[in-house]
C-alpha positions as CSV (number, residue, x, y, z in Angstrom):
1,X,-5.7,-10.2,10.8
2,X,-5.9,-6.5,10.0
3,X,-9.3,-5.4,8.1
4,X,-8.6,-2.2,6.6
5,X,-12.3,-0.8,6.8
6,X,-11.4,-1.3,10.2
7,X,-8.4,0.8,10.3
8,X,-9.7,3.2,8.1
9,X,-12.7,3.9,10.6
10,X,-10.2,4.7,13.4
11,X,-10.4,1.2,15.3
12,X,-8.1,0.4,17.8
13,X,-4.8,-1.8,17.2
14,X,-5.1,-5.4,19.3
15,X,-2.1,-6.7,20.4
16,X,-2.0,-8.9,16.8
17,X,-1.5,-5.7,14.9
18,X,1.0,-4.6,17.3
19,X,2.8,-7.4,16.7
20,X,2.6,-7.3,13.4
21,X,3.9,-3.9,13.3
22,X,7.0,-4.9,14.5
23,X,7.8,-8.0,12.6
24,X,7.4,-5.8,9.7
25,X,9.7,-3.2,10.7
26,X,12.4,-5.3,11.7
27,X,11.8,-7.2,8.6
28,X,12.2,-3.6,6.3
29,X,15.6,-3.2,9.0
30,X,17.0,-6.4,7.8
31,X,16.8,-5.6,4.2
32,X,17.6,-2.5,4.3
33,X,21.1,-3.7,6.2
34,X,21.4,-6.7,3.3
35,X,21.2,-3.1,0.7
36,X,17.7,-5.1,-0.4
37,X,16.4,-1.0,-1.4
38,X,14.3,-2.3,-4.3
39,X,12.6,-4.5,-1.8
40,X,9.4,-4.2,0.4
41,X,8.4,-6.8,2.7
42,X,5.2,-8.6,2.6
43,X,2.7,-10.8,4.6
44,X,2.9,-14.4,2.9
45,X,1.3,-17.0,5.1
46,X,2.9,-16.8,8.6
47,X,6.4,-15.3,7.7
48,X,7.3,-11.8,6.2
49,X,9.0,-12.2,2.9
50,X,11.0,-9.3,1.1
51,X,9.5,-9.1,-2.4
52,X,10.8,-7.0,-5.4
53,X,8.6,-3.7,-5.1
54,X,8.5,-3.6,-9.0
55,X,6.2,-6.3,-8.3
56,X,3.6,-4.5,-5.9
57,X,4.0,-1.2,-8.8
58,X,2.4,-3.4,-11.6
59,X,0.1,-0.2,-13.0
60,X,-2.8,-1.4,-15.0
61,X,-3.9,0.8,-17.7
62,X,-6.8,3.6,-17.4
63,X,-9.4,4.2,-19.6
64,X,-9.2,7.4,-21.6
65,X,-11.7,10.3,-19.8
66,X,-14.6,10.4,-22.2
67,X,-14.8,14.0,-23.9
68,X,-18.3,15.1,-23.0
69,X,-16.6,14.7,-18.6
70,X,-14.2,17.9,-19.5
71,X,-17.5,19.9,-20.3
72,X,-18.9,19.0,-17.0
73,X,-16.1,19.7,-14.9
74,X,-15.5,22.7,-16.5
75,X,-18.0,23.9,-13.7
76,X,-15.8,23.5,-10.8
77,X,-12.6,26.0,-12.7
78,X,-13.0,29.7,-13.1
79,X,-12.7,30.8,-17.1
């Protein structure tokens, strides 16, 4: 298993990352040669799965920026 604070602090790949690496490569390869281009493949248990990427590009909504914020940044622009 890949932790991703791990990663993200510049730690070295074992072998299991390799590995995983490639079986997700030649897992995007496949698809790509079935035409799958609305897919993205995926970690589910042991096997990589090809999974609809509308499905990983759920958006939640965002809060609107309260008003008093723009008055404070307006620090960081020149007028």
């Amino acid at each position: 298993m890949t932790v991703l604070g791990h990663v993200q602090r510049g730690g070295s790949p074992v072998a299991e990352d390799r590995i995983l690496a490639t079986r997700f490569g030649t897992a995007a390869i496949d698809l790509a040669r079935r035409g799958a281009w609305g897919d993205r493949v995926a970690l589910r248990g042991a096997g990589i799965v090809g999974v609809p990427l509308a499905d990983a590009a759920k958006v939640r909504p965002v809060p609107p920026v309260p008003e008093e914020l723009y008055g404070v940044a307006e620090v960081f622009f020149d007028s």
